[in-house]
N, C-alpha and C positions, 0 to 999 in steps of 0.2 A: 411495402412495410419495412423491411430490409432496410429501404437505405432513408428511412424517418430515422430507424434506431442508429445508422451509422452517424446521422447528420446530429443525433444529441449526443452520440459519446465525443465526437469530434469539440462539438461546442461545451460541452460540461467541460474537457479534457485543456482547451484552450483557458475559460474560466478560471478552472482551480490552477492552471502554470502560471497565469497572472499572478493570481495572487498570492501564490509561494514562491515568486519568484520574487515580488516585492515583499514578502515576510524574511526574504533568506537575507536582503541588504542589509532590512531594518533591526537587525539580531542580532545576536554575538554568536562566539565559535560552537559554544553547545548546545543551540536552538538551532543553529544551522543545520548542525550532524543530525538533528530530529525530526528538520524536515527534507534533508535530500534524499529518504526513502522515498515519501509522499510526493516530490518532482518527479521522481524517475517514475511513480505508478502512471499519473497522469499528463506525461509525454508518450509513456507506453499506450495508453488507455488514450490517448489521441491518434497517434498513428496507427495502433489498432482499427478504430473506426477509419481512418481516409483507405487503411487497405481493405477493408471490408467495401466499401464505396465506389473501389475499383475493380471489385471480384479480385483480387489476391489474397486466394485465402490461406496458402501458407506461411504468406510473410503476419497474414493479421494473427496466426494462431502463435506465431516464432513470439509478437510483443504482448500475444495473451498469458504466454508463458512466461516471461520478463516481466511483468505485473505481478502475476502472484510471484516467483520467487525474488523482487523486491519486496512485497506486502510482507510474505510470511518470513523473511529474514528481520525486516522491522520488529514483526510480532512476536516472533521466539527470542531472539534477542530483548526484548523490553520485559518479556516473562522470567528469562532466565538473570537477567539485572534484578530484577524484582525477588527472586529466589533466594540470589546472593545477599542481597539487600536485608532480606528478612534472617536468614541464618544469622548473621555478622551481627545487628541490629537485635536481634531475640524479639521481634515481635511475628507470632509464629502466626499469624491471625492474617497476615498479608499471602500464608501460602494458601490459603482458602479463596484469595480473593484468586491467585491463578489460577487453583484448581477449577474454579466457576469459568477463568475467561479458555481454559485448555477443554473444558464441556464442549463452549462456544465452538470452537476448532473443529471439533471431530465431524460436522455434517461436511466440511467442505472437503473432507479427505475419501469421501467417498464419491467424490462425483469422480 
C-alpha cells in the first residue's frame, strides 16, 4: 500500500512540474514569482514520494519539510500582502477574508 501512495505522489508530483513549468515560460515576471513557490512544492512533493519508494526515509521527511516551508512561506506572505494591501487601500473587509484563511491554518499547526 506504501508504495501505490509513493507511486501517485511521484506521478501527481511530475504532473503538476509539467505544467508549472510550462505556465512559468508562458508568464511574465510577476506570475512567475507566484508560481515558483508551487514548483518547488511539487519537485519536493515528487522527490518525497521516489524516497519513500526507496525506504529513505529521512531524506523523504528532509523534502516533507521543504514543502511545507515552501507552502507556508507562500501562504503567510500572500496573507501578510493582503494585510498591507487592505490597510493602504482602506478596505478593511479584506482582513476578515485572512482572518477566515488564518482559521484555515491553525489545524495544520497542530500536527
Amino acid at each position: 500500500m506504501k508504495n501505490i501512495i509513493s507511486i501517485r505522489k511521484i506521478t501527481v508530483g511530475l504532473i503538476t512540474f509539467s505544467i508549472l513549468s510550462w505556465a512559468i515560460f508562458k508568464n511574465d515576471n510577476l506570475a512567475r514569482l507566484m508560481i515558483i513557490p508551487f514548483l518547488v512544492c511539487s519537485i519536493c512533493y515528487t522527490l518525497e514520494g521516489i524516497f519513500e519508494l526507496l525506504s529513505k526515509d529521512k531524506l523523504a521527511n528532509i523534502f516533507k519539510k521543504i514543502f511545507k516551508i515552501s507552502f507556508f512561506t507562500f501562504y503567510f506572505g500572500f496573507l501578510a500582502y493582503t494585510v498591507y494591501y487592505s490597510l493602504v487601500n482602506k478596505t478593511y473587509g479584506l482582513l476578515v477574508v485572512v482572518f477566515i484563511f488564518v482559521i484555515f491554518i491553525v489545524p495544520y499547526f497542530k500536527r
